[in-house]
N, CA, C and O atoms as CSV, one atom per row, in Angstrom:
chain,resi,resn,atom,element,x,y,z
A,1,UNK,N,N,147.814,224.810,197.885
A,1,UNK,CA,C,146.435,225.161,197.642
A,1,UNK,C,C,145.918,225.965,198.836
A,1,UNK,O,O,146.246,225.433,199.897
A,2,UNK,N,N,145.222,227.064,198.977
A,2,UNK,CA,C,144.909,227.793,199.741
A,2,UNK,C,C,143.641,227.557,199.710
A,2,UNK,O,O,143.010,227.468,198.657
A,3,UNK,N,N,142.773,227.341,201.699
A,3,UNK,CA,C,141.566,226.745,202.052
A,3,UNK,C,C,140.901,228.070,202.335
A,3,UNK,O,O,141.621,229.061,202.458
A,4,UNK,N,N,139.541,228.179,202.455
A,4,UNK,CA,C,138.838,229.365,202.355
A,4,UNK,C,C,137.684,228.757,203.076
A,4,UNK,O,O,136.848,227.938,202.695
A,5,UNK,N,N,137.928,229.648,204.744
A,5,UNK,CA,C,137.310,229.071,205.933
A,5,UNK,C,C,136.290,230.505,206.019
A,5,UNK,O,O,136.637,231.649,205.727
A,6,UNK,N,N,135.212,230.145,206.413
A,6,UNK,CA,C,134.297,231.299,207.112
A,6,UNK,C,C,132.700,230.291,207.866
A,6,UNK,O,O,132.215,229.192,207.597
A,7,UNK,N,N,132.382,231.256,208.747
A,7,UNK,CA,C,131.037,230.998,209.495
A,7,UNK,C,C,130.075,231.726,208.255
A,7,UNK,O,O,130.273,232.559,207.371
A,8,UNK,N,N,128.721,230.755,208.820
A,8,UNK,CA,C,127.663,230.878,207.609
A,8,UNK,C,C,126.420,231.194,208.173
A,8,UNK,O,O,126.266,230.389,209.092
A,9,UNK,N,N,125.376,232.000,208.102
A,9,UNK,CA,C,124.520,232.089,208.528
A,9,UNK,C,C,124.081,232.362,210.224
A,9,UNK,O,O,123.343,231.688,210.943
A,10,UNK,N,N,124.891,233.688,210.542
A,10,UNK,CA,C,124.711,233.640,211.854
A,10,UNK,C,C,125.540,232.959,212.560
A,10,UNK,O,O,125.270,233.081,213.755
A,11,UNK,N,N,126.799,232.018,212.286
A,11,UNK,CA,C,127.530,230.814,213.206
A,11,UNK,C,C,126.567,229.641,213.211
A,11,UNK,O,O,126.579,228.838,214.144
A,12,UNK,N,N,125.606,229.511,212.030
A,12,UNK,CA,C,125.056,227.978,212.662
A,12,UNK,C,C,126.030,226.919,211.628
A,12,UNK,O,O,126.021,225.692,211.729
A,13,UNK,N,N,126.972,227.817,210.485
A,13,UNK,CA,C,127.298,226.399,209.702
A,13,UNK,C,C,129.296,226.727,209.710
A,13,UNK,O,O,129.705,227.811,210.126
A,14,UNK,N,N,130.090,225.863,209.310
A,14,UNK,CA,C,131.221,226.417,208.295
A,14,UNK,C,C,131.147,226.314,207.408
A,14,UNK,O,O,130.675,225.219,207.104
A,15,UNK,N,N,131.414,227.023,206.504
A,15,UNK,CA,C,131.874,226.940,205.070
A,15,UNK,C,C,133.503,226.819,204.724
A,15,UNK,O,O,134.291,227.709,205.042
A,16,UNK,N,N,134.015,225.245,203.831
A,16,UNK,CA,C,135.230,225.428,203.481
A,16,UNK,C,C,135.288,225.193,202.168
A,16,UNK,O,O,134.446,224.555,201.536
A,17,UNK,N,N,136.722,225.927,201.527
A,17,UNK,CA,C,136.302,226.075,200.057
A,17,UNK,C,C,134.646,226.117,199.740
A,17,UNK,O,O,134.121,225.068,199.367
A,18,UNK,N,N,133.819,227.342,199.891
A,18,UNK,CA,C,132.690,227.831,199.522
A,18,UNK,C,C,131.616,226.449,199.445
A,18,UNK,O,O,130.904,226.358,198.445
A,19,UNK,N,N,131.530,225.442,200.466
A,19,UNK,CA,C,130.677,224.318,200.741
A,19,UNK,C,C,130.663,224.317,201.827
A,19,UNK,O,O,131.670,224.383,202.531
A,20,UNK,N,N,128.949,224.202,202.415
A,20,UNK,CA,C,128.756,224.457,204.159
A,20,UNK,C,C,129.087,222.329,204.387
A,20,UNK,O,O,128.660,221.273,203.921
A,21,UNK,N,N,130.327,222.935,205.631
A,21,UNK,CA,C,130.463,221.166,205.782
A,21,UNK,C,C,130.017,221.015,206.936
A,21,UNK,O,O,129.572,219.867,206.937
A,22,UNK,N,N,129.835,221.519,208.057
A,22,UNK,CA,C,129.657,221.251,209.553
A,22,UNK,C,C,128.814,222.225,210.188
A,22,UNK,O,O,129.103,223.349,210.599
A,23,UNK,N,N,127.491,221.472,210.200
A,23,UNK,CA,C,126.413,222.219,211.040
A,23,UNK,C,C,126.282,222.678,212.589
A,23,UNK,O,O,126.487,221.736,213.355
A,24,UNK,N,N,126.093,223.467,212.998
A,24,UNK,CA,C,126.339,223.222,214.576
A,24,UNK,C,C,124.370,222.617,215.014
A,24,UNK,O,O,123.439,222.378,214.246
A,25,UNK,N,N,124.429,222.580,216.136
A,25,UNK,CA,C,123.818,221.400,216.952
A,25,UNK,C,C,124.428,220.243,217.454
A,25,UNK,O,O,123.766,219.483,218.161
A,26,UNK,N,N,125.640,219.997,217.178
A,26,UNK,CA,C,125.901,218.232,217.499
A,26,UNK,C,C,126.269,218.695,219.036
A,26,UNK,O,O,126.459,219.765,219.614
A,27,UNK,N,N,126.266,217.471,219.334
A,27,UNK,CA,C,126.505,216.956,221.023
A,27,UNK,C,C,127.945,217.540,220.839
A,27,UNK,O,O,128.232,217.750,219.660
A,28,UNK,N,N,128.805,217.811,221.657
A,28,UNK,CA,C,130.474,218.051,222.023
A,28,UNK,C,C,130.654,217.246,223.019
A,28,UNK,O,O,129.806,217.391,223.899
A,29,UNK,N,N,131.898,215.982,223.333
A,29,UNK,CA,C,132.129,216.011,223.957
A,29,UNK,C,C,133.080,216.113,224.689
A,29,UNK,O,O,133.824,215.196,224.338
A,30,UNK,N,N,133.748,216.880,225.845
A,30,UNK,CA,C,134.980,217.952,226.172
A,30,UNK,C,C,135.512,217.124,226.742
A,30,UNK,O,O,134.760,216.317,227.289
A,31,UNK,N,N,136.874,216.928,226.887
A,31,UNK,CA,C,138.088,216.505,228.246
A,31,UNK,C,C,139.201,217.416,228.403
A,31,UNK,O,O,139.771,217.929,227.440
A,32,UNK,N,N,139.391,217.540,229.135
A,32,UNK,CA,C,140.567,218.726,229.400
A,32,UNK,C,C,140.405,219.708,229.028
A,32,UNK,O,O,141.225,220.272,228.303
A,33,UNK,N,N,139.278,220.239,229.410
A,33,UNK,CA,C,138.316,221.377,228.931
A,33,UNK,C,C,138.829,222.885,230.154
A,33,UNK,O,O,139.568,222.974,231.135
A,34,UNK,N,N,138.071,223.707,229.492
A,34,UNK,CA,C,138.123,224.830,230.824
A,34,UNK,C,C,136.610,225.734,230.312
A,34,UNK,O,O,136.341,226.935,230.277
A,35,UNK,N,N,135.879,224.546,229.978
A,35,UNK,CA,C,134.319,224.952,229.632
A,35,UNK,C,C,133.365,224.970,230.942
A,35,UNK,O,O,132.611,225.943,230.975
A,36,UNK,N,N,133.265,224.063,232.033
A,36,UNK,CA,C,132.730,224.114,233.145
A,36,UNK,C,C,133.329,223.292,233.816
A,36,UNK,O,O,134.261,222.629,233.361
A,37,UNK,N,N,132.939,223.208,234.894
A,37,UNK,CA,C,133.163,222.146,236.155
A,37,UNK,C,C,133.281,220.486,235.853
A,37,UNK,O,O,133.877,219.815,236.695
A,38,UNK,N,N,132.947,220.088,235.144
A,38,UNK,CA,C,132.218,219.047,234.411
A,38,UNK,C,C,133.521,218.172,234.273
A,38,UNK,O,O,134.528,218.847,234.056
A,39,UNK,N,N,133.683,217.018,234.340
A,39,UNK,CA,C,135.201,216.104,233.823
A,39,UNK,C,C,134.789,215.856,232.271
A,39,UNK,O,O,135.525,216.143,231.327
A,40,UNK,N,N,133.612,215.330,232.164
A,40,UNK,CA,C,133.985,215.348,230.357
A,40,UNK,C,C,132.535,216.330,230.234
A,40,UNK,O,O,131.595,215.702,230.722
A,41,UNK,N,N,132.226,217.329,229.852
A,41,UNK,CA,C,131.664,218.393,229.459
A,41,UNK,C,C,131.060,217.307,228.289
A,41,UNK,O,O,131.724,216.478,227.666
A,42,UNK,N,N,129.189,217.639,228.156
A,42,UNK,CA,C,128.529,217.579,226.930
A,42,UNK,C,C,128.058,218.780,226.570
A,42,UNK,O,O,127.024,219.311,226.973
A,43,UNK,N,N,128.798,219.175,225.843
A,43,UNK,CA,C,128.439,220.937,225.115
A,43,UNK,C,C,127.586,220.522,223.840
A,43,UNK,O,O,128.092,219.639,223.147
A,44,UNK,N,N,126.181,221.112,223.374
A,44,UNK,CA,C,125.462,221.587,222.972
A,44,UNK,C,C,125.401,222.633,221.876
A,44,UNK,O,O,124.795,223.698,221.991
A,45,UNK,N,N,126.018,222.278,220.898
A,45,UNK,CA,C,126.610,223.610,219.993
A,45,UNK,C,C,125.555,224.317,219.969
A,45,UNK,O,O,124.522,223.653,220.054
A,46,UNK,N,N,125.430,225.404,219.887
A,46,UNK,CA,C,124.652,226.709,219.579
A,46,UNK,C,C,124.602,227.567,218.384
A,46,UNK,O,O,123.673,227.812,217.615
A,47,UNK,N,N,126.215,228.089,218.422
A,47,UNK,CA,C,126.520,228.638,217.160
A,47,UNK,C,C,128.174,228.632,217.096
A,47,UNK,O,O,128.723,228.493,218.189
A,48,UNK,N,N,128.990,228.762,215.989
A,48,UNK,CA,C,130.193,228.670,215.581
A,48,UNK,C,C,130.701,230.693,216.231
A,48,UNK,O,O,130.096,231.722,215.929
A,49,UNK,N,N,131.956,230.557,217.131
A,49,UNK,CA,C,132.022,231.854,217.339
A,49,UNK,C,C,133.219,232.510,216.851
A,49,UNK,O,O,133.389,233.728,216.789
A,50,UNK,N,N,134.210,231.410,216.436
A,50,UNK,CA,C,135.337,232.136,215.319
A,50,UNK,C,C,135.540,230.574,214.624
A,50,UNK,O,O,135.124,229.511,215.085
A,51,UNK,N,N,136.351,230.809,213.308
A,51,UNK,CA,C,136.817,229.611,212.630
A,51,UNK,C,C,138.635,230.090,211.853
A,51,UNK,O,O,139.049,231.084,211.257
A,52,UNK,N,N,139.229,228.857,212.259
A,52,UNK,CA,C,140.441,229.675,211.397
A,52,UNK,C,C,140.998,228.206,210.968
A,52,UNK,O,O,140.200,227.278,210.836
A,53,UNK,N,N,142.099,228.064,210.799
A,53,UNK,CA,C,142.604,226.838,210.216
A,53,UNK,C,C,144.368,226.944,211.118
A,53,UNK,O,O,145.142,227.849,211.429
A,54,UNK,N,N,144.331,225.687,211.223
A,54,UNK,CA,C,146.245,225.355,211.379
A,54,UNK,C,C,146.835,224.590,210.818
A,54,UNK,O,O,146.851,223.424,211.213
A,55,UNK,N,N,147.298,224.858,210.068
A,55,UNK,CA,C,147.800,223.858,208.872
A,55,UNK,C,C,147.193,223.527,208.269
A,55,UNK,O,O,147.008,224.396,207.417
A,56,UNK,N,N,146.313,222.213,207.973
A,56,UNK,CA,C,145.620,221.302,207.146
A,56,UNK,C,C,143.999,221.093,207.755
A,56,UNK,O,O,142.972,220.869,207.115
A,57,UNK,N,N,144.252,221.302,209.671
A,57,UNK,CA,C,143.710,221.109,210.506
A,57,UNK,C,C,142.323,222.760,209.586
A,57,UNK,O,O,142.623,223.688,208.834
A,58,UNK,N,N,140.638,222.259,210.323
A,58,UNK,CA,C,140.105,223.236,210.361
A,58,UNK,C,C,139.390,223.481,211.645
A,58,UNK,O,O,138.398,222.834,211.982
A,59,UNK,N,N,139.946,224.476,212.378
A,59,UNK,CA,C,139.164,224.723,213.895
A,59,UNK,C,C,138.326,225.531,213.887
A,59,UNK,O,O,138.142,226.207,212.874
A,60,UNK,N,N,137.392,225.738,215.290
A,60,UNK,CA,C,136.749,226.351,215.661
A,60,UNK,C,C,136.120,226.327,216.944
A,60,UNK,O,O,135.632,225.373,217.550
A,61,UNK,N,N,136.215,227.607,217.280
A,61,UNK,CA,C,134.975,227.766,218.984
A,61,UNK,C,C,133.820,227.653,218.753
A,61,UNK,O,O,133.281,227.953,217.688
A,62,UNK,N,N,133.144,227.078,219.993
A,62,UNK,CA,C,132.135,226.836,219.829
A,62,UNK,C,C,131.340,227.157,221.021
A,62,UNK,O,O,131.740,226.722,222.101
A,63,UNK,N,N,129.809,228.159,220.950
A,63,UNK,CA,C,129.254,228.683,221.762
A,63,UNK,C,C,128.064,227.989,222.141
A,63,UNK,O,O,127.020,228.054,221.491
A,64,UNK,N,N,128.255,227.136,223.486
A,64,UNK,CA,C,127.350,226.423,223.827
A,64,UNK,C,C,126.710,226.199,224.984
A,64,UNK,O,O,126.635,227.181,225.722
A,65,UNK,N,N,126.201,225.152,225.381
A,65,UNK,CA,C,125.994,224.541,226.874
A,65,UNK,C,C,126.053,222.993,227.327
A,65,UNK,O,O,125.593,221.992,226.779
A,66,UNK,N,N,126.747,223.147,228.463
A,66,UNK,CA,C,126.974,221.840,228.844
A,66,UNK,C,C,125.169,221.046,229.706
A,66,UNK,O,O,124.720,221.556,230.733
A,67,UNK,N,N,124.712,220.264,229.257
A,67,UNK,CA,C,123.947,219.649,229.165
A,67,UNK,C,C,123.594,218.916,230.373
A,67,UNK,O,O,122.514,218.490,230.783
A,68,UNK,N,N,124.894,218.875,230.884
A,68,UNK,CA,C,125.577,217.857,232.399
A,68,UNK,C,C,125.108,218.613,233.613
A,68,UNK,O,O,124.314,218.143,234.428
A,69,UNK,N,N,125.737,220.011,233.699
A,69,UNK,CA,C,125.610,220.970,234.395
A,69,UNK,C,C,124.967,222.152,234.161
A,69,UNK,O,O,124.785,222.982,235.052
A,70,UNK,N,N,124.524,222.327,232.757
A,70,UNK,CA,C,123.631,223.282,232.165
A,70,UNK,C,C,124.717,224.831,232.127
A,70,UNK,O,O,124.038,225.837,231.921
A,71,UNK,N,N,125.968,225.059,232.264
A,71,UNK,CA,C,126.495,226.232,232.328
A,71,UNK,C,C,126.808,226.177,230.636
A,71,UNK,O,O,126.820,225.289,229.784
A,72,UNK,N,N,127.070,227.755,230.666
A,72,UNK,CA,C,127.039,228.005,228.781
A,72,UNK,C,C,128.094,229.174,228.730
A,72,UNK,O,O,128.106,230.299,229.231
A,73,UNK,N,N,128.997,228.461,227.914
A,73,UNK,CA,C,130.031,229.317,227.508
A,73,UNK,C,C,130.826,228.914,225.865
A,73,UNK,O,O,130.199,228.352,224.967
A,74,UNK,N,N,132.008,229.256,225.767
A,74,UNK,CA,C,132.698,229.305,224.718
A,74,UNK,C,C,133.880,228.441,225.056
A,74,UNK,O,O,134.826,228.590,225.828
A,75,UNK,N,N,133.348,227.045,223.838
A,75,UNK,CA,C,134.668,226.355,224.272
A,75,UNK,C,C,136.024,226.969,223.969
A,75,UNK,O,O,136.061,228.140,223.591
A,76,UNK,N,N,137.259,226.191,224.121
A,76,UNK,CA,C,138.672,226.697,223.168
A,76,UNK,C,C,138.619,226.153,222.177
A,76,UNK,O,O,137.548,225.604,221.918
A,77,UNK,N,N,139.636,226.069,221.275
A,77,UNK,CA,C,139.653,225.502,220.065
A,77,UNK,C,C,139.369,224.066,219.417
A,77,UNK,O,O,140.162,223.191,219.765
A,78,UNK,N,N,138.319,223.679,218.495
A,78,UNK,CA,C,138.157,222.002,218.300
A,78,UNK,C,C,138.609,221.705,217.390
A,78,UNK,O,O,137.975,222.306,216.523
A,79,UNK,N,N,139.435,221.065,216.885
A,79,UNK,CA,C,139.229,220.521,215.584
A,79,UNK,C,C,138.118,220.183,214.746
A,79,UNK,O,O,137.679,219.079,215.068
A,80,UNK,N,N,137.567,220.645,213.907
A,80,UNK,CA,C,136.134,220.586,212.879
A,80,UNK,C,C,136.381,219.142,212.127
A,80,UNK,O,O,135.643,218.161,212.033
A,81,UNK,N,N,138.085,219.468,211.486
A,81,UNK,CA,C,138.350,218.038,210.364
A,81,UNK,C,C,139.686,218.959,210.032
A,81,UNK,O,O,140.173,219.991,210.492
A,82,UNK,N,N,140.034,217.956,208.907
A,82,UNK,CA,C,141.166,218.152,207.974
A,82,UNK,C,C,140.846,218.506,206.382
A,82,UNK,O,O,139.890,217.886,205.916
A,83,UNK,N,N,141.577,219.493,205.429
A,83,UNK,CA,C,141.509,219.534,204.209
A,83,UNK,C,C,142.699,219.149,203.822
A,83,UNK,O,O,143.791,219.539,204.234
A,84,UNK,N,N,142.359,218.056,202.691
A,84,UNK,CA,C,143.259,217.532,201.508
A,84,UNK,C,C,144.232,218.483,200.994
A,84,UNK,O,O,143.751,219.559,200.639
A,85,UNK,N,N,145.624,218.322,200.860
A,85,UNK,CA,C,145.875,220.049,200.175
A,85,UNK,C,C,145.964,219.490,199.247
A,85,UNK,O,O,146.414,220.387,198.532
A,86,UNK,N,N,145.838,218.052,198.186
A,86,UNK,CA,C,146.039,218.083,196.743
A,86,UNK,C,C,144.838,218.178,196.681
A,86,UNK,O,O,144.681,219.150,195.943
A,87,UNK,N,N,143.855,217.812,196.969
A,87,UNK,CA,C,142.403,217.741,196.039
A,87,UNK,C,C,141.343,219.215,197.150
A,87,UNK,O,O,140.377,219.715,196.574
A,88,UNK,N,N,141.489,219.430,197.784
A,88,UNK,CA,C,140.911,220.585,198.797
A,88,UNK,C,C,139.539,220.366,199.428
A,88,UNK,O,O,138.642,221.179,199.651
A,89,UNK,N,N,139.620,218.903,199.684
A,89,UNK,CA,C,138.296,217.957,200.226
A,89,UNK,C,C,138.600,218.105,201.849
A,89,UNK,O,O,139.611,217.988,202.541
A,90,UNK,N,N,137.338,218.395,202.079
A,90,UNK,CA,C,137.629,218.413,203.662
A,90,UNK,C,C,136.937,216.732,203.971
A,90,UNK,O,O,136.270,215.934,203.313
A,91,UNK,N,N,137.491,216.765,205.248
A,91,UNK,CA,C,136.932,215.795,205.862
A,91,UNK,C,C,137.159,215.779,207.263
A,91,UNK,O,O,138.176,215.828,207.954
A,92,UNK,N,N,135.405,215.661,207.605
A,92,UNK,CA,C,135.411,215.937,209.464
A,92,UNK,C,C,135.578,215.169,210.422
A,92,UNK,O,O,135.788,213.960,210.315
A,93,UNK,N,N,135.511,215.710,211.315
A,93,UNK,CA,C,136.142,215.099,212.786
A,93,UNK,C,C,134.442,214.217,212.799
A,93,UNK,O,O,133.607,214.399,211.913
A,94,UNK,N,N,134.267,213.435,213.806
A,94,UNK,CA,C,133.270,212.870,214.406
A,94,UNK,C,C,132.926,213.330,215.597
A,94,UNK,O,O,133.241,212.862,216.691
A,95,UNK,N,N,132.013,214.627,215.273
A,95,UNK,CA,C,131.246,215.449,216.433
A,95,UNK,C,C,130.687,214.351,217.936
A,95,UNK,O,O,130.354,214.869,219.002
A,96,UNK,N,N,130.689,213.065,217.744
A,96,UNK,CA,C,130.480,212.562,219.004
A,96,UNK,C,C,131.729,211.620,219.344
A,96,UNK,O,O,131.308,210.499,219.629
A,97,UNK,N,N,132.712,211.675,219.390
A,97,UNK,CA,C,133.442,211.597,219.952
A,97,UNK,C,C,133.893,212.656,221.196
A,97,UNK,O,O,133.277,213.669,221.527
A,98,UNK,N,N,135.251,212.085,221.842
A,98,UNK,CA,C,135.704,212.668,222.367
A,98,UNK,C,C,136.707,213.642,222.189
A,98,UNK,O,O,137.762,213.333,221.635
A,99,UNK,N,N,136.469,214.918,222.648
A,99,UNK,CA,C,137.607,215.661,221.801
A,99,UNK,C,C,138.540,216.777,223.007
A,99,UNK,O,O,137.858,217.232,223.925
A,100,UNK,N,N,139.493,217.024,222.977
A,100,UNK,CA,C,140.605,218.389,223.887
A,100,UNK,C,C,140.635,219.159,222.793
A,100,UNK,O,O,140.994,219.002,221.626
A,101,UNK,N,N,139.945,220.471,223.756
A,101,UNK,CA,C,140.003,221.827,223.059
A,101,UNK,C,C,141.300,222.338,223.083
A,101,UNK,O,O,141.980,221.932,224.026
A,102,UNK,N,N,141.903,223.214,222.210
A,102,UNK,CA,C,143.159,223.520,222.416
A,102,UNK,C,C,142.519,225.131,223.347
A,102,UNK,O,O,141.358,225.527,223.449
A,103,UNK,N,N,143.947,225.814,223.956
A,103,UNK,CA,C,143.415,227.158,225.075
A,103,UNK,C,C,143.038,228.156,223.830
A,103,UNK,O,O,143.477,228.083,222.683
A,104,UNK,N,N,142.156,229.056,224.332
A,104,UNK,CA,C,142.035,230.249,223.394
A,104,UNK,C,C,143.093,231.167,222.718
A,104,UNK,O,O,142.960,231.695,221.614
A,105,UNK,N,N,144.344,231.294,223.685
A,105,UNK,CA,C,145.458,231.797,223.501
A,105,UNK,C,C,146.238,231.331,222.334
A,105,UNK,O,O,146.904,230.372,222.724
A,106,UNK,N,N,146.470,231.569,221.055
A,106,UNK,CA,C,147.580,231.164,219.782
A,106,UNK,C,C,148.579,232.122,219.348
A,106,UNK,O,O,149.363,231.830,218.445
């Protein structure tokens, strides 16, 4: 089954399979980051700045600010959630948790 990822409205939403699932605003919170100075970074989503998928996985950068230290940049890659490939249901990560960005580089 083939997933159908895009940013919605400016980067404030994703859309998968043509349903906005993940709003930005939530808290982020980073470890093993290379977002600021910060040991666990609270990034501030702003807006979504690319979205793609790896495998099943649905990622995305995210353009924000750390809250801690107030610096604002572009995280690396987060995991958003996972889509079902028999039924094509996503289901998301828990924006307040803790999460490792993967590097920008793929």
């Amino acid at each position: 089954m083939t997933t159908s990822v895009h940013q919605l409205d400016d980067g404030a939403w994703i859309s998968v399979n043509d349903r906005r699932v993940m709003p930005v605003s939530d808290l982020w919170q980073l470890r093993d980051h290379e977002f600021c100075e910060c040991e666990v970074a609270d990034v501030l989503a702003e807006g979504f700045v690319e979205v793609g998928t790896d495998r099943l996985n649905v990622e995305a950068r995210i353009a924000g600010q750390c809250i801690v230290c107030g610096s604002d940049g572009v995280t690396g890659w987060l995991q958003m959630g996972t889509v079902d490939p028999e039924t094509g249901q996503f289901r998301p990560v828990v924006p307040e948790s803790v999460h490792r960005p993967h590097p920008v580089t793929r």
